[in-house]
N, C-alpha and C positions, 0 to 999 in steps of 0.2 A: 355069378349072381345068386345071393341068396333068396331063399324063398322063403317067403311071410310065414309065419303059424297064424294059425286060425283055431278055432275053440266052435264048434260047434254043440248049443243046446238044444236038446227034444225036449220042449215040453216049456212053455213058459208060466210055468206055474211059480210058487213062491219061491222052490228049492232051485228050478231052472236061474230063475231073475239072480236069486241070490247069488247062485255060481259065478255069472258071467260079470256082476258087479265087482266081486273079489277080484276074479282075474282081471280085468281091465283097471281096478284101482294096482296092484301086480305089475300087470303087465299092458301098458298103455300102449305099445305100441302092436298089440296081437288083434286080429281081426276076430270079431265075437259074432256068428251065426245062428239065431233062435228062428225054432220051427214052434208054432202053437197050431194047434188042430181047429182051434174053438175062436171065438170072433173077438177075445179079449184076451191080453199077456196081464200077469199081475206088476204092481211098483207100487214103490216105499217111497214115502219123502224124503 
């Protein structure tokens, strides 16, 4: 059985957001994990 990849972001600021939107348009089927510290992630329309 394979195992899923995962992407894990620190930090959901604009360079986090950006990464994990890349990878998921990339690779849609990878699991994308974001950690923000602060009560708010950034996003683009």
């Amino acid at each position: 059985m394979a195992k899923k990849e995962r992407l894990v972001v620190i930090g959901g600021d604009a360079a986090g957001m950006s990464a994990a939107s890349q990878v998921r348009r990339r690779r849609p089927d990878m699991e994308i994990i974001a950690f923000e510290r602060g009560r708010h992630t950034s996003y683009a329309a």
